[in-house]
ROTI-9722 format. One record per residue (C-alpha): x, y, z; residue in one letter. Coordinates in Angstrom, 3 decimals, decimal comma, padded with zeros to 6 digits. Layout:
REM residues N
<vonu east="X" north="Y" up="Z" aa="A"/>
...
REM end
This chain:
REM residues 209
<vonu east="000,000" north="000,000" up="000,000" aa="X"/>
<vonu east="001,525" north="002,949" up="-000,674" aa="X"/>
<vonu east="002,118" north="006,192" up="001,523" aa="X"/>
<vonu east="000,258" north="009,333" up="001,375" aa="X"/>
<vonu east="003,620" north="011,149" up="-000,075" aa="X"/>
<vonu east="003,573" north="008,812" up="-002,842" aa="X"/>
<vonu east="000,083" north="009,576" up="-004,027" aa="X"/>
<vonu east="000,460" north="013,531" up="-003,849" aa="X"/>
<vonu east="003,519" north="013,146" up="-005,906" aa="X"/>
<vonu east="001,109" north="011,039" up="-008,643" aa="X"/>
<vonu east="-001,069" north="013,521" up="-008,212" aa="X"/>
<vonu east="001,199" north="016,336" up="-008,705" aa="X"/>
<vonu east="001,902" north="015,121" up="-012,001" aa="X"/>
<vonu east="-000,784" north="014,300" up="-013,262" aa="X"/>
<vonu east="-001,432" north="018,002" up="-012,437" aa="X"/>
<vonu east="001,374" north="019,219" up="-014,177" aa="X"/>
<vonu east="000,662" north="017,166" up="-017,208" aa="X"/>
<vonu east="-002,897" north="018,323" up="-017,653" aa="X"/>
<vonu east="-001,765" north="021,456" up="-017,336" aa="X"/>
<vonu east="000,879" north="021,564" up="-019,656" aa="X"/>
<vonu east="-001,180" north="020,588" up="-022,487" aa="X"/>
<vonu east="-004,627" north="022,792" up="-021,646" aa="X"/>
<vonu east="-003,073" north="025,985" up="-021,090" aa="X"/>
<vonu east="-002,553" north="026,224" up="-024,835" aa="X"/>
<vonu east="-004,612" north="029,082" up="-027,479" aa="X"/>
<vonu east="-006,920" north="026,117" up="-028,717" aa="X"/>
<vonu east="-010,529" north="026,530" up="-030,052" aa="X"/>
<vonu east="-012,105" north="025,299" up="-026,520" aa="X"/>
<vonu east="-010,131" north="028,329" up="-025,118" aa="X"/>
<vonu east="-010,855" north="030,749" up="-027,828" aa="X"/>
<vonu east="-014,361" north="030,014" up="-027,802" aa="X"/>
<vonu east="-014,644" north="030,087" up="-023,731" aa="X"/>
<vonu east="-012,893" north="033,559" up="-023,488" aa="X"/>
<vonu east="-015,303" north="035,054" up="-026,726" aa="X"/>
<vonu east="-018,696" north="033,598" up="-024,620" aa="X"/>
<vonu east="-016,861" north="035,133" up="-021,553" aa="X"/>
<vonu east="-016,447" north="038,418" up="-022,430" aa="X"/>
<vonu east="-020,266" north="038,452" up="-023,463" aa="X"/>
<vonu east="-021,053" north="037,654" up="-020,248" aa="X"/>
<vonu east="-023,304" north="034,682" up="-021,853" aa="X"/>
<vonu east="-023,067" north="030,812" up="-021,176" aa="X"/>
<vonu east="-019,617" north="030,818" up="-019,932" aa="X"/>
<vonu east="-019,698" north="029,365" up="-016,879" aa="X"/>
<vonu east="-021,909" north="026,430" up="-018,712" aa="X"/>
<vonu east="-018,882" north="026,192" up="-021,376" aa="X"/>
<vonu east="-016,449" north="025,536" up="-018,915" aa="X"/>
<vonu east="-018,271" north="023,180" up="-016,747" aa="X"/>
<vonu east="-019,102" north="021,226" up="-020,346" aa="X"/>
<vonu east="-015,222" north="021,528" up="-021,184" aa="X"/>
<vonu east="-014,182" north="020,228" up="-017,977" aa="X"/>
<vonu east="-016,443" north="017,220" up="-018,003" aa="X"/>
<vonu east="-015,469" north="016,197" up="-021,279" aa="X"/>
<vonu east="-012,473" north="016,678" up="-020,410" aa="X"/>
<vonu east="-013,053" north="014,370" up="-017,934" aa="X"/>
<vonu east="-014,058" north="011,406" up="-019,506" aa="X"/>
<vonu east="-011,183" north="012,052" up="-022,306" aa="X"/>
<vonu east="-008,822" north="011,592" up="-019,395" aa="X"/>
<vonu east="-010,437" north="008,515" up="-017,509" aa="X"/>
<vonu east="-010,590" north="006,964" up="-020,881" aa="X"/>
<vonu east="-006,812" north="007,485" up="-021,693" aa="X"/>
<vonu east="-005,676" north="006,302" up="-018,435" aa="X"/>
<vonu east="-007,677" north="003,268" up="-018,138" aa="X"/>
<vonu east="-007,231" north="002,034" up="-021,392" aa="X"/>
<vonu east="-009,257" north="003,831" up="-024,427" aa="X"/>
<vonu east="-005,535" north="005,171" up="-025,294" aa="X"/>
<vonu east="-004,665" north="001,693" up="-026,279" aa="X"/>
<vonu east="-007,868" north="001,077" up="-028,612" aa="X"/>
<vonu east="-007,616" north="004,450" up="-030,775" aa="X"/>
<vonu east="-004,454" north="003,884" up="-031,280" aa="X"/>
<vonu east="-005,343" north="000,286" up="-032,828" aa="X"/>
<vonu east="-007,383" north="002,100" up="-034,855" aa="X"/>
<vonu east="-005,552" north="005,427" up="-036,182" aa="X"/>
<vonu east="-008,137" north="005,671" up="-039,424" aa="X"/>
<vonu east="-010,943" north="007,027" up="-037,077" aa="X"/>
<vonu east="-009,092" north="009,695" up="-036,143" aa="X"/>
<vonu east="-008,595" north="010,950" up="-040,154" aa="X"/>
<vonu east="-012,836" north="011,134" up="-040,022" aa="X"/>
<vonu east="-012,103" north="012,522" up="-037,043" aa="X"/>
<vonu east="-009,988" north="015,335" up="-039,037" aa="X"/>
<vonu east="-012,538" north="015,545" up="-042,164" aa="X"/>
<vonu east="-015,163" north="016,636" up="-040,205" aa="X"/>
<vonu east="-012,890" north="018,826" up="-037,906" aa="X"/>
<vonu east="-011,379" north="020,479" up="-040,670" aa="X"/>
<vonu east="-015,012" north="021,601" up="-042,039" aa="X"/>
<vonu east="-016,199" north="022,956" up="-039,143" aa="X"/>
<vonu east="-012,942" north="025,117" up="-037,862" aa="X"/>
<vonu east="-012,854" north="026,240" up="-041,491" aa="X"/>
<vonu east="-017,012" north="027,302" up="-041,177" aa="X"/>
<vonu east="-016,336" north="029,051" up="-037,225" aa="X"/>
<vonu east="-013,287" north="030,956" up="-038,280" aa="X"/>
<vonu east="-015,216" north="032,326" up="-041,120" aa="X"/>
<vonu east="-017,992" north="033,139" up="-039,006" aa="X"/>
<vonu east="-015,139" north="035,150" up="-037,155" aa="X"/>
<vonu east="-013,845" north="036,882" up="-040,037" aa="X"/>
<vonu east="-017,135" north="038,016" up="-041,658" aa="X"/>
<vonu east="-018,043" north="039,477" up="-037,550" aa="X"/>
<vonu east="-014,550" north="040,900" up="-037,892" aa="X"/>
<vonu east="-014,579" north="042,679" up="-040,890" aa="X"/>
<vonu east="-018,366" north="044,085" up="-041,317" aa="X"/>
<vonu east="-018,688" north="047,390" up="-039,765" aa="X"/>
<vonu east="-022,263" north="046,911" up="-039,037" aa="X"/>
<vonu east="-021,692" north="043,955" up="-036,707" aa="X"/>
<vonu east="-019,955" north="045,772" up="-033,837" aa="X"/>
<vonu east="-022,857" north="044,733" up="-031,017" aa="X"/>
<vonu east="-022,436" north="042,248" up="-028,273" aa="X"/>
<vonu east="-025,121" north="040,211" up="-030,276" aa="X"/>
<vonu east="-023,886" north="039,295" up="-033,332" aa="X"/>
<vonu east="-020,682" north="037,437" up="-031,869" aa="X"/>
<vonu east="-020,285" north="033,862" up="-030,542" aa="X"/>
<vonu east="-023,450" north="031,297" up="-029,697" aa="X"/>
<vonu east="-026,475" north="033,413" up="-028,578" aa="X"/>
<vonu east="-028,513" north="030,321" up="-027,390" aa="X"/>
<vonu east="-027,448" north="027,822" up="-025,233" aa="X"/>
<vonu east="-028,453" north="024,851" up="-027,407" aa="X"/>
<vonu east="-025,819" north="026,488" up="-029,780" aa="X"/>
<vonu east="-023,234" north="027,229" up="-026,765" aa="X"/>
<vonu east="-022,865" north="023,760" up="-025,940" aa="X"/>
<vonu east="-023,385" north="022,393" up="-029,544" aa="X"/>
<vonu east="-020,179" north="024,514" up="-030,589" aa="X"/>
<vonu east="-018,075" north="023,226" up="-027,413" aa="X"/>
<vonu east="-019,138" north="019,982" up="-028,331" aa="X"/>
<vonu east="-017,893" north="019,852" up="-031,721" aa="X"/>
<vonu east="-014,620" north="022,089" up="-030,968" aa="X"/>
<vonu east="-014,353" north="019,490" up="-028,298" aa="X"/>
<vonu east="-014,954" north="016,074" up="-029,866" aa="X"/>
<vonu east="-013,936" north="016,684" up="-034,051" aa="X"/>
<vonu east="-010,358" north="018,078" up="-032,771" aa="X"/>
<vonu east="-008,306" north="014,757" up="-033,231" aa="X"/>
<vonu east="-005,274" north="016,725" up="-030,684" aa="X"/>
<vonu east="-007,788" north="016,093" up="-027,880" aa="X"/>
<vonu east="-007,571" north="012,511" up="-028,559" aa="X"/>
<vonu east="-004,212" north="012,393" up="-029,505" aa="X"/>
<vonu east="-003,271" north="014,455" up="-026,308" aa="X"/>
<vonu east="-005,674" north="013,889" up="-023,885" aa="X"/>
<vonu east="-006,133" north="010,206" up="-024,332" aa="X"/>
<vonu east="-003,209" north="008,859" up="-025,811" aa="X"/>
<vonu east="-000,203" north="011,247" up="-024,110" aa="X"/>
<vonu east="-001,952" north="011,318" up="-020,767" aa="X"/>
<vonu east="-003,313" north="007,813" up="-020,634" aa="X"/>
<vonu east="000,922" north="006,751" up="-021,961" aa="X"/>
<vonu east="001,871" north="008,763" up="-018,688" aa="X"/>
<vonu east="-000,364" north="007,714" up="-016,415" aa="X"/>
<vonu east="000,149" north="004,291" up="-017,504" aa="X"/>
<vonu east="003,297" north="004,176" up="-015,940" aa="X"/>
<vonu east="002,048" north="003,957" up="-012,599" aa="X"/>
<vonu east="000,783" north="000,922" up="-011,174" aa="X"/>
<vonu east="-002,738" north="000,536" up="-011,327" aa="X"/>
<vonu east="-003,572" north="001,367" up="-007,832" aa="X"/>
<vonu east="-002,362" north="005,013" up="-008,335" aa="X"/>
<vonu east="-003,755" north="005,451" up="-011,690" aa="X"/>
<vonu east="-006,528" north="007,512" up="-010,118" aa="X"/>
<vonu east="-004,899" north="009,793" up="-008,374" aa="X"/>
<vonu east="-002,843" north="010,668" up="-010,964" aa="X"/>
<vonu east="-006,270" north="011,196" up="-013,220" aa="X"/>
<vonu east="-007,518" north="013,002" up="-010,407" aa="X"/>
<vonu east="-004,323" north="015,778" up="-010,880" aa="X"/>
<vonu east="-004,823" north="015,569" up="-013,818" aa="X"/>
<vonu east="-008,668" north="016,260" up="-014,360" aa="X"/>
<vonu east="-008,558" north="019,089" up="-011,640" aa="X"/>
<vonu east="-005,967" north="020,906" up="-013,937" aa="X"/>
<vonu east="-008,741" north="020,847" up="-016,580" aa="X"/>
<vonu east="-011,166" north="022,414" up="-013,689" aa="X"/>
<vonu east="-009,016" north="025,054" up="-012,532" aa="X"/>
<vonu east="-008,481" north="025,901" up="-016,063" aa="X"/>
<vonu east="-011,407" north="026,475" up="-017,386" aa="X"/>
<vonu east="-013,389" north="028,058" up="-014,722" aa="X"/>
<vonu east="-010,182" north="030,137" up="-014,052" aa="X"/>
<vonu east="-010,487" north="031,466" up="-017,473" aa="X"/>
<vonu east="-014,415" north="032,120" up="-017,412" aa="X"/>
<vonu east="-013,833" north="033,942" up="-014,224" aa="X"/>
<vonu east="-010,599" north="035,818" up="-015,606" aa="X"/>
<vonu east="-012,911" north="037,170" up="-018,823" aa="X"/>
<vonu east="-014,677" north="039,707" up="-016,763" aa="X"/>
<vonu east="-011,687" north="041,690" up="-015,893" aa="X"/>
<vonu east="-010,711" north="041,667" up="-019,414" aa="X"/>
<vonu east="-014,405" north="043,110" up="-020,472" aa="X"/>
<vonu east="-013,361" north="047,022" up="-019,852" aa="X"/>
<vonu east="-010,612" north="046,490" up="-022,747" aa="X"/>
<vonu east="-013,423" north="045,206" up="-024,965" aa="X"/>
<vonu east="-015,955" north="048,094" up="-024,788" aa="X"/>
<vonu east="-014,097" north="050,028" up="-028,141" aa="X"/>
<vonu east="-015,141" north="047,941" up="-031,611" aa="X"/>
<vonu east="-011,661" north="047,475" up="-032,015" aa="X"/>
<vonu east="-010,752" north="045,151" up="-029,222" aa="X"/>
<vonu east="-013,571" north="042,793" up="-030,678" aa="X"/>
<vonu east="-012,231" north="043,260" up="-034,230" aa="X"/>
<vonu east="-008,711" north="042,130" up="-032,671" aa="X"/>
<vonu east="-010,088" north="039,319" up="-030,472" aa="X"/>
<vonu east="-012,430" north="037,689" up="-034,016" aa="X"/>
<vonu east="-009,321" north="038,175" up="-036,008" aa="X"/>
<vonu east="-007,283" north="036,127" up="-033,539" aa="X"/>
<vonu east="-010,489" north="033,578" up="-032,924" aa="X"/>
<vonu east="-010,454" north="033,262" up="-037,048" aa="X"/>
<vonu east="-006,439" north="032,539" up="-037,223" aa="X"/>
<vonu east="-006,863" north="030,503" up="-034,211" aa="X"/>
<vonu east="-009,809" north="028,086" up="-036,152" aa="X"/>
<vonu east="-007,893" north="028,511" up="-039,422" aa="X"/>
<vonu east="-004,454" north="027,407" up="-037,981" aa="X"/>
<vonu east="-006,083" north="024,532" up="-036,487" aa="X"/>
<vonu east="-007,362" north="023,239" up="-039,487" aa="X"/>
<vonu east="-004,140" north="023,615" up="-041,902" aa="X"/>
<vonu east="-002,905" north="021,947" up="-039,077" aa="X"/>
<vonu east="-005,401" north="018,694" up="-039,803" aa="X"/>
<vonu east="-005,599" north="018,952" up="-043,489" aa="X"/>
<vonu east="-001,634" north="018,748" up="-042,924" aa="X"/>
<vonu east="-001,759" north="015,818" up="-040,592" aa="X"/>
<vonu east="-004,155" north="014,294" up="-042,620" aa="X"/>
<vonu east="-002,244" north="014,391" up="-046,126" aa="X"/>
<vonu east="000,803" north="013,170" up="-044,566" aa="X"/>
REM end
């Protein structure tokens, strides 16, 4: 049985490795900080994020890691559908961006919350990274440890995820004042649009190699 010292260290890295790959300018982030700074579904975005997150992270430390990568074709659909819907949001950005006449609070991000969590979804679950890095990376690491302190170590690591995300839905409020001139939100959907856009070069790259 192992000591109490033992099990915060497991924890601590699982921590550390959650951490390390969620504080990163991804779509889940982009999106959370846009709803944010509206002031609308955020705190619902980040709870969604974290539980998915969640069961991405269970999965790749007890043993889902193993079956997608026995079966590396599903993550190419994966990529298809990805692709086409990063390349449809970050032209959503652009247009909101670049039109003059859509300056107001309303015309930006999901204005429902059927749509709120119907975007996080698909950011979420047609990005191949998070499978690639939250079930296959974490569950390699956490596979490591004997399986007795597999769950504290997916304990550090899902409370990283947590702490993340409802760090950043709180942190958007203090970042609001900066976004009352039209040219803080023309910044932020030009940034959202690269963001989507780099994402899905990235894919189409990965997915032609």
């Amino acid at each position: 049985m192992q000591d109490s010292s033992t099990q915060f260290s497991v924890l601590l890295q699982g921590f550390l490795t959650g951490a390390v790959l969620i504080i990163a300018i991804g779509s889940q982030n982009a999106f959370l900080l846009q709803q944010g700074l509206l002031r609308r579904f955020h705190w619902q975005i980040a709870t969604l994020c974290s539980v998915l997150d969640t069961l991405l992270i269970c999965a790749g430390v007890f043993g889902l890691g193993m079956l997608v990568k026995q079966y590396p074709q599903s993550l190419k659909l994966i990529s298809v559908f990805g692709v086409v819907f990063l390349l449809i949001y970050g032209y959503k950005a652009l247009r909101s961006a670049m039109n003059s006449t859509t300056l107001s609070a309303g015309s930006r991000g999901s204005t429902s919350l059927k749509a709120a969590v119907l975007t996080t979804l698909a950011l979420s679950l047609l990005n191949p990274h998070v499978y690639l890095d939250t079930v296959l990376l974490i569950g390699s690491v956490g596979s490591q440890f004997e399986s007795s302190l597999r769950p504290w170590f997916a304990v550090g690591a899902v409370s990283a995820s947590f702490l993340w995300f409802y760090s950043l839905a709180h942190a958007a409020r203090w970042l609001a004042p900066f976004f009352k001139k039209p040219i803080a939100w023309r910044i932020l959907d030009l940034s959202v649009c690269l963001i989507m856009w780099g994402l899905a070069l990235n894919l189409m790259l990965r997915f032609l190699a």
